[in-house]
PDB file with one MODEL, atoms N, CA, C and O in Angstrom:
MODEL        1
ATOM      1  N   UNK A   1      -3.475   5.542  -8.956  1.00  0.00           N
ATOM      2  CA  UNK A   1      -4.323   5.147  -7.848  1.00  0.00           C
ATOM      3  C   UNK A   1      -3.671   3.999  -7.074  1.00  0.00           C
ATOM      4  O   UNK A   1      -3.024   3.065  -7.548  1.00  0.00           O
ATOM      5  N   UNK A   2      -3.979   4.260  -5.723  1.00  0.00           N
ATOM      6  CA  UNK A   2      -3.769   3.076  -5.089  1.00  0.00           C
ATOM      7  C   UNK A   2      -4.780   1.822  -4.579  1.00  0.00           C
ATOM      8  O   UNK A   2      -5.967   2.088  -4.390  1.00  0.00           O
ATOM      9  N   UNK A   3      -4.415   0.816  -4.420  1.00  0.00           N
ATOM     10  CA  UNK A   3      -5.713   0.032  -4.338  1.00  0.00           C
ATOM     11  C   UNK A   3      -5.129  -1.133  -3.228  1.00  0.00           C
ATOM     12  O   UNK A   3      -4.145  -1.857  -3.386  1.00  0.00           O
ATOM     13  N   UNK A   4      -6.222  -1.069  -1.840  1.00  0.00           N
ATOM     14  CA  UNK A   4      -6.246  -2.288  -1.232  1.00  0.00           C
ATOM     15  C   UNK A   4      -7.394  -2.662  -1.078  1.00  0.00           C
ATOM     16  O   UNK A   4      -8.342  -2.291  -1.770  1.00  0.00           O
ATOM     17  N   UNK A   5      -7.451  -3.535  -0.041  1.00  0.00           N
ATOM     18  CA  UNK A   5      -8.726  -4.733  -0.011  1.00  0.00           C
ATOM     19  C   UNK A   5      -8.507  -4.663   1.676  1.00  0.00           C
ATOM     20  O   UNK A   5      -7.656  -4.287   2.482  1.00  0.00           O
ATOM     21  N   UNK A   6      -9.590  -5.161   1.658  1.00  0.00           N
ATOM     22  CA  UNK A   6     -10.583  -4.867   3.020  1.00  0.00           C
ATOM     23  C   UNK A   6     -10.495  -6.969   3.308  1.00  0.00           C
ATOM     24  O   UNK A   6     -11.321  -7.712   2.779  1.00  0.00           O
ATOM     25  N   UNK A   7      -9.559  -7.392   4.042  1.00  0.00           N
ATOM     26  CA  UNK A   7      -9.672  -8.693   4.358  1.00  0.00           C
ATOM     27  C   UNK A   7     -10.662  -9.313   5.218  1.00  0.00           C
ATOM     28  O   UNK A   7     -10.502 -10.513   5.441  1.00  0.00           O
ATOM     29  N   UNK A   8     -11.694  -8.701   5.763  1.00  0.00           N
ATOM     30  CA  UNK A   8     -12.619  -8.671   6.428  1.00  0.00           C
ATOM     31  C   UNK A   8     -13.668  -8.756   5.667  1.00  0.00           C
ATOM     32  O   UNK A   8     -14.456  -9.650   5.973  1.00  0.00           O
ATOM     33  N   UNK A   9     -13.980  -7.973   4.586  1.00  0.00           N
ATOM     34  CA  UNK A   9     -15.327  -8.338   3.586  1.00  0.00           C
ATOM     35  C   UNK A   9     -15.083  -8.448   1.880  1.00  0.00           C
ATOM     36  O   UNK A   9     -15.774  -8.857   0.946  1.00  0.00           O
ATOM     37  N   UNK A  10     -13.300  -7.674   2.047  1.00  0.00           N
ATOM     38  CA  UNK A  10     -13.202  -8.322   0.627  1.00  0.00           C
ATOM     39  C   UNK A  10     -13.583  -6.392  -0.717  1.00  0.00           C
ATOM     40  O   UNK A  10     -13.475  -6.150  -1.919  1.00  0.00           O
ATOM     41  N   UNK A  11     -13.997  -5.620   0.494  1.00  0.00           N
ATOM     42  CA  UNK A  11     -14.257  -4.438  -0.475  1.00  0.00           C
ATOM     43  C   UNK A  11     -12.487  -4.562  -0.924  1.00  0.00           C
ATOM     44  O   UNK A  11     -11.488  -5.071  -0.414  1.00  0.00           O
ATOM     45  N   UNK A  12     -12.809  -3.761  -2.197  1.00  0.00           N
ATOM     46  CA  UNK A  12     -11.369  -2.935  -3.165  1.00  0.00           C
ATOM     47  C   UNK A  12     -11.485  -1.468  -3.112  1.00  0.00           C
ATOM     48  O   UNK A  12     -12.117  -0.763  -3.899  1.00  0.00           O
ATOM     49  N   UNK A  13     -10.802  -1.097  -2.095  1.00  0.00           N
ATOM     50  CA  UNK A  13     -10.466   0.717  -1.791  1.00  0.00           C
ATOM     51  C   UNK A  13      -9.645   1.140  -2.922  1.00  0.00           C
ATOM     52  O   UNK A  13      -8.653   0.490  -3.252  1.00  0.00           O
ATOM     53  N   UNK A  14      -9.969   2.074  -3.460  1.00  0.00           N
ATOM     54  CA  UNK A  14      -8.641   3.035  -4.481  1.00  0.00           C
ATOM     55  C   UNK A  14      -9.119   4.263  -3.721  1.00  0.00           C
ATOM     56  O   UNK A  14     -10.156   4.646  -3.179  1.00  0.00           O
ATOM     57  N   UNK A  15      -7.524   4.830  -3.998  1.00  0.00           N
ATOM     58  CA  UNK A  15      -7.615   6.056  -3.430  1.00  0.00           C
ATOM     59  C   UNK A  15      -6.487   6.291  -4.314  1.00  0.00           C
ATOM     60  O   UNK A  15      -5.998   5.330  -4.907  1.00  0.00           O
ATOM     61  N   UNK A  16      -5.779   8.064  -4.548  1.00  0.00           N
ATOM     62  CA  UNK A  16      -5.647   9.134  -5.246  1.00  0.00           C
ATOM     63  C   UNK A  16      -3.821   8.505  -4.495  1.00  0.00           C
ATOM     64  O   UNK A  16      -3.681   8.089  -3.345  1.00  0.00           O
ATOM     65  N   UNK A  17      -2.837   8.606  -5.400  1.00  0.00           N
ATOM     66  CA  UNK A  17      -1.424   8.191  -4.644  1.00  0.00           C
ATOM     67  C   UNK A  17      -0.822   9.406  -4.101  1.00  0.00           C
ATOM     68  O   UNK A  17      -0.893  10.461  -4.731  1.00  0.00           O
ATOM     69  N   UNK A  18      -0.220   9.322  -2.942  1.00  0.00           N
ATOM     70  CA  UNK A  18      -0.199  10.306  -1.938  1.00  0.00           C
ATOM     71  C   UNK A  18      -0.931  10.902  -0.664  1.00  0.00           C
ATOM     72  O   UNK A  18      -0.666  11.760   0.178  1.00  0.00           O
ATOM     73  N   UNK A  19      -1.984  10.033  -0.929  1.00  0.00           N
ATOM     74  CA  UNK A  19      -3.267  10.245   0.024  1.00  0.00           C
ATOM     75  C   UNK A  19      -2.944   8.944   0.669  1.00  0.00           C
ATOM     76  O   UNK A  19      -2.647   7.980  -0.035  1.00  0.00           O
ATOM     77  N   UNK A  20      -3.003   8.812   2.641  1.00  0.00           N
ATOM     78  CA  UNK A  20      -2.519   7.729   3.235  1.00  0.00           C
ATOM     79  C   UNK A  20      -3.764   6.974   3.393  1.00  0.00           C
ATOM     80  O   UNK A  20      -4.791   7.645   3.298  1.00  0.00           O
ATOM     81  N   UNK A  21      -3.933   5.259   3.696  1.00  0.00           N
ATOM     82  CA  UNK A  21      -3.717   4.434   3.766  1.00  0.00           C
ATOM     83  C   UNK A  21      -5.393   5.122   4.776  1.00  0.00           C
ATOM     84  O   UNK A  21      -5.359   5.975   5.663  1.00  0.00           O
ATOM     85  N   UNK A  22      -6.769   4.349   4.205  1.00  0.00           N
ATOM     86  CA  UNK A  22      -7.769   4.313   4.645  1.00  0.00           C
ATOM     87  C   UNK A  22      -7.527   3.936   6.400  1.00  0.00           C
ATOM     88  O   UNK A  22      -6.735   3.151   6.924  1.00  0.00           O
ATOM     89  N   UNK A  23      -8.297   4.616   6.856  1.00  0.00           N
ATOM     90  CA  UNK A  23      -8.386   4.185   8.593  1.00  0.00           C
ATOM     91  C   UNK A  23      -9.521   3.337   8.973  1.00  0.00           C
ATOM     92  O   UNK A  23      -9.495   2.791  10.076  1.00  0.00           O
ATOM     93  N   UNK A  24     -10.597   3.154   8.113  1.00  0.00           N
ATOM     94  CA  UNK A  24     -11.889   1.877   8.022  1.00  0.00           C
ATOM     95  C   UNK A  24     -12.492   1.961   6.746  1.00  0.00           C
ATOM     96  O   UNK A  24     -12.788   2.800   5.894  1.00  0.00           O
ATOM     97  N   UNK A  25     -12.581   0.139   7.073  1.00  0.00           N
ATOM     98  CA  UNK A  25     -13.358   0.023   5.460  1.00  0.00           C
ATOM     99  C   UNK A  25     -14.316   1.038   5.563  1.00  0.00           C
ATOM    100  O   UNK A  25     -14.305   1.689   6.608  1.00  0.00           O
ATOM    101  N   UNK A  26     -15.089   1.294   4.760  1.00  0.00           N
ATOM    102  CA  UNK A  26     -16.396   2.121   4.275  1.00  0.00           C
ATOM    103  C   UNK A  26     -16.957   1.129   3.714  1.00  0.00           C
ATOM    104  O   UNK A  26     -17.968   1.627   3.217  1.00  0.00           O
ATOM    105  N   UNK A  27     -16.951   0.187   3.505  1.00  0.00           N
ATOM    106  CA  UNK A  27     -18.264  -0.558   3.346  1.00  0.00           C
ATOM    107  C   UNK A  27     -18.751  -1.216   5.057  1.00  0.00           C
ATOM    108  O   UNK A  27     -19.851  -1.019   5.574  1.00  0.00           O
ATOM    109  N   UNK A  28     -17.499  -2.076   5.738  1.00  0.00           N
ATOM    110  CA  UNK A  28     -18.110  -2.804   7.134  1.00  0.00           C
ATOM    111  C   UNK A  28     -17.442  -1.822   8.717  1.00  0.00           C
ATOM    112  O   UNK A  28     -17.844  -1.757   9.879  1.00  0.00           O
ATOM    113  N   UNK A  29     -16.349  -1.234   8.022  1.00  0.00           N
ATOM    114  CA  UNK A  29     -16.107  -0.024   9.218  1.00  0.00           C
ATOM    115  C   UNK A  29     -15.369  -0.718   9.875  1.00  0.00           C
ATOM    116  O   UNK A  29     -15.186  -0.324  11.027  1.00  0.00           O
ATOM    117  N   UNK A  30     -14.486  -2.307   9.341  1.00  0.00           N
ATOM    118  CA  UNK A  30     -13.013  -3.089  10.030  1.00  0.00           C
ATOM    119  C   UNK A  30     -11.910  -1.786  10.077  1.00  0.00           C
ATOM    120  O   UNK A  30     -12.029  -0.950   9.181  1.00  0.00           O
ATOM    121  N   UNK A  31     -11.053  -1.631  10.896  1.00  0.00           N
ATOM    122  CA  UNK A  31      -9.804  -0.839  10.811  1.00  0.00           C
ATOM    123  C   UNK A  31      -9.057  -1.237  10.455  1.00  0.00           C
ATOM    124  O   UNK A  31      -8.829  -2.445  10.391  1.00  0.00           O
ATOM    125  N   UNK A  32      -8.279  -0.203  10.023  1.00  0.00           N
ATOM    126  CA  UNK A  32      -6.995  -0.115   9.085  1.00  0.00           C
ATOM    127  C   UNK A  32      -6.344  -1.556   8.938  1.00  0.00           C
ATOM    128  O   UNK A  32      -6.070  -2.036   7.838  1.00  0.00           O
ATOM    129  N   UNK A  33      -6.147  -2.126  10.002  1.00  0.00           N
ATOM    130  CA  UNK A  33      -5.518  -3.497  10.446  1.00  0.00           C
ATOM    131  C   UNK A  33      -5.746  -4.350   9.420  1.00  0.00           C
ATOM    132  O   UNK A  33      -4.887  -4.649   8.590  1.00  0.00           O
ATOM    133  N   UNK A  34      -7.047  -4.828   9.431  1.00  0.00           N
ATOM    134  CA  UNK A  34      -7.617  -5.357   8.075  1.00  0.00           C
ATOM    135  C   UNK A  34      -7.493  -4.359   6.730  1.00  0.00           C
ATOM    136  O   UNK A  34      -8.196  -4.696   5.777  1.00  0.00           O
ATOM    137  N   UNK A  35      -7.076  -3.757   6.649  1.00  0.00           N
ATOM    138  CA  UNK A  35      -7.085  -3.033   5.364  1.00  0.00           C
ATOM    139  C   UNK A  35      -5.323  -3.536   4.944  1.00  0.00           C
ATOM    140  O   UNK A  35      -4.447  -3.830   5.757  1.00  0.00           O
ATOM    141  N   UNK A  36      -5.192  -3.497   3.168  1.00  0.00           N
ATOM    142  CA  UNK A  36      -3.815  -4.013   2.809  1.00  0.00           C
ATOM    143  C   UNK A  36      -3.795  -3.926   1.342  1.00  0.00           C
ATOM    144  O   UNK A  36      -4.630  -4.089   0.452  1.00  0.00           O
ATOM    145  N   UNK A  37      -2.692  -3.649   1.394  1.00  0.00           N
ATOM    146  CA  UNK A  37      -2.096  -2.821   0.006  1.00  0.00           C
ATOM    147  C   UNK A  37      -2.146  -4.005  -1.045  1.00  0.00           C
ATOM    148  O   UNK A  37      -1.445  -5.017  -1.065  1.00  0.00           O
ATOM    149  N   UNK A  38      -2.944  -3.702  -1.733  1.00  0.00           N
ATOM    150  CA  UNK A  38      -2.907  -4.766  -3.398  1.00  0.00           C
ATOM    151  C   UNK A  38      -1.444  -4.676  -4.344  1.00  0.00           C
ATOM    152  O   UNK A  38      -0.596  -5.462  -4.767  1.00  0.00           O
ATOM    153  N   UNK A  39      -1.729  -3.170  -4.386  1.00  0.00           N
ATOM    154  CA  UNK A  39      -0.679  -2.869  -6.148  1.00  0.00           C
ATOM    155  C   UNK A  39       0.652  -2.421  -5.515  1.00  0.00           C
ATOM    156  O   UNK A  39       0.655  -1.191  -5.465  1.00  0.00           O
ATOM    157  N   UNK A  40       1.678  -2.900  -5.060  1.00  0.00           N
ATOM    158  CA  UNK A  40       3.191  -2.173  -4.310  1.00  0.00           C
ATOM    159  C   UNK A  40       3.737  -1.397  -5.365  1.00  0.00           C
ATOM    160  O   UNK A  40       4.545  -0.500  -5.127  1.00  0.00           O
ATOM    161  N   UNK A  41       3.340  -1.685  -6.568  1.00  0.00           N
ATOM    162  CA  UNK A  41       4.190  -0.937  -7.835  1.00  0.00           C
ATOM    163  C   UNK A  41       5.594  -1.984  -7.850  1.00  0.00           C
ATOM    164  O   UNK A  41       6.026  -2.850  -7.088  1.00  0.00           O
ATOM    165  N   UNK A  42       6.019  -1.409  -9.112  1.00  0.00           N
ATOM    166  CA  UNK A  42       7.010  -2.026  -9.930  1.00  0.00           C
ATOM    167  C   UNK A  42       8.767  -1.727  -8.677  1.00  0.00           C
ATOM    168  O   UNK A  42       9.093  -0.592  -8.329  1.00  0.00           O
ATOM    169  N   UNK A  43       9.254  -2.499  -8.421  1.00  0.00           N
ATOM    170  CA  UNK A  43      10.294  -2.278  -7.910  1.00  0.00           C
ATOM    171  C   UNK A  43      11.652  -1.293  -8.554  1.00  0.00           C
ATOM    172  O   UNK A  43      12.562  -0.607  -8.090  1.00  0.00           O
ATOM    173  N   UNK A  44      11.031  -1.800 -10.199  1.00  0.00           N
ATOM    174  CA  UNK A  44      11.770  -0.877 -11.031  1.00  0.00           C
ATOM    175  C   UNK A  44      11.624   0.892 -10.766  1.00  0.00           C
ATOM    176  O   UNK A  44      10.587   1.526 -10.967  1.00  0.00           O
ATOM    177  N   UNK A  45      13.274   1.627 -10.143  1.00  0.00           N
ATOM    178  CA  UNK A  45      12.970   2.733 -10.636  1.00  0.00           C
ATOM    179  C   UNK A  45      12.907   3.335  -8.884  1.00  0.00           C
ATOM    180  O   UNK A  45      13.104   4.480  -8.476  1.00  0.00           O
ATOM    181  N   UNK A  46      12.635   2.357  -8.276  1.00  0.00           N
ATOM    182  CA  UNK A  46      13.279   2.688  -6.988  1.00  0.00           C
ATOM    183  C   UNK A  46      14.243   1.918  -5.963  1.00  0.00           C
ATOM    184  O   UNK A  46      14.362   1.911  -4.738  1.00  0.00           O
ATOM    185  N   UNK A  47      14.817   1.332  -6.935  1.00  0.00           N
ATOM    186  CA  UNK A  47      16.160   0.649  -6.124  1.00  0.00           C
ATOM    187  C   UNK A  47      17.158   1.242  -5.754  1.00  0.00           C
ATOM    188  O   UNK A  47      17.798   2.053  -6.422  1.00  0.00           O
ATOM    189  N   UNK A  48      17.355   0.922  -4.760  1.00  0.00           N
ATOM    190  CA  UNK A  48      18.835   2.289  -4.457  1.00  0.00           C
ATOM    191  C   UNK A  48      20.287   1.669  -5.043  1.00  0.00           C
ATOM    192  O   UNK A  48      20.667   0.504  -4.923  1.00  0.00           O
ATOM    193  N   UNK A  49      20.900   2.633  -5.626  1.00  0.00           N
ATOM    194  CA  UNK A  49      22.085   1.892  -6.665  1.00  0.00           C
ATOM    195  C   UNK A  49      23.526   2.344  -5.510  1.00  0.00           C
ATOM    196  O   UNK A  49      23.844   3.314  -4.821  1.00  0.00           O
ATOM    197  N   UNK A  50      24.039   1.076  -5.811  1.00  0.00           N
ATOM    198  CA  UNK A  50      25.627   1.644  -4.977  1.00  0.00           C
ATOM    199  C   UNK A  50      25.411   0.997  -3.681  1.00  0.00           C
ATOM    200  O   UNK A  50      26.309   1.283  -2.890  1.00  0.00           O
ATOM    201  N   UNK A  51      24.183  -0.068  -3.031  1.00  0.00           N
ATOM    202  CA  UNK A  51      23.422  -0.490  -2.198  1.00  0.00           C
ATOM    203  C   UNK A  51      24.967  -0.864  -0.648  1.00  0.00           C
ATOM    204  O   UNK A  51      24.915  -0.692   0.570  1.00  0.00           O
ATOM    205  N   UNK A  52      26.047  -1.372  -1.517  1.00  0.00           N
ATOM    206  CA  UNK A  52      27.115  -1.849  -0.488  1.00  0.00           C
ATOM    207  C   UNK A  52      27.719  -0.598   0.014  1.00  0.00           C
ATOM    208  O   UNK A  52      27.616   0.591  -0.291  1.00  0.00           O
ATOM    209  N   UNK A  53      28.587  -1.484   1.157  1.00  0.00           N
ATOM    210  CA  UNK A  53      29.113  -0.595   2.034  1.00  0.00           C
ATOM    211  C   UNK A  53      30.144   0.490   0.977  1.00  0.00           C
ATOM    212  O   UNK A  53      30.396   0.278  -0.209  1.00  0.00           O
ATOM    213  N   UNK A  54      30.565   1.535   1.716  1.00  0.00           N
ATOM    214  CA  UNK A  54      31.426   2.155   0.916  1.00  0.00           C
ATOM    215  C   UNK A  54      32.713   1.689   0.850  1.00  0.00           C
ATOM    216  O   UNK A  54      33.204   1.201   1.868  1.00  0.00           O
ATOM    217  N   UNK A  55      33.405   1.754  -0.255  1.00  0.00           N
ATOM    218  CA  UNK A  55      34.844   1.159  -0.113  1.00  0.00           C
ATOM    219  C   UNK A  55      35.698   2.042   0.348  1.00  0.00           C
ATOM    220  O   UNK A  55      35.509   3.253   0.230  1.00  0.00           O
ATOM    221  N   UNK A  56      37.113   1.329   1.137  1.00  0.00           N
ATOM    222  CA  UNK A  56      37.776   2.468   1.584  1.00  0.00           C
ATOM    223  C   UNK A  56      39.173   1.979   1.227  1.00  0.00           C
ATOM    224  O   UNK A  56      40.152   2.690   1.452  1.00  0.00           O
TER     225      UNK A  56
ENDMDL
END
């Protein structure tokens, strides 16, 4: 699950991962704007490896 918060009243949205990014709270009906991602997940596991330029 994903989970943000509603900076406007403070609700905690979860939603199903893969499913985008609420368009209004459902509790006060602020847009998306105010809406913001709590959990980013672990950085581990999606770092891109080999990140520098290529050598030549």
């Amino acid at each position: 699950m994903k989970r943000f918060q509603c900076t406007n009243c403070g609700q905690i949205i979860e939603v199903p991962r893969g499913t985008p990014k609420p368009v209004k709270c459902p509790k006060c009906g602020a847009s998306a704007m105010m809406i913001h991602r709590l959990n980013k997940g672990s950085p581990r596991g999606r770092r891109r490896r080999g990140g520098g330029p290529p050598e030549q």
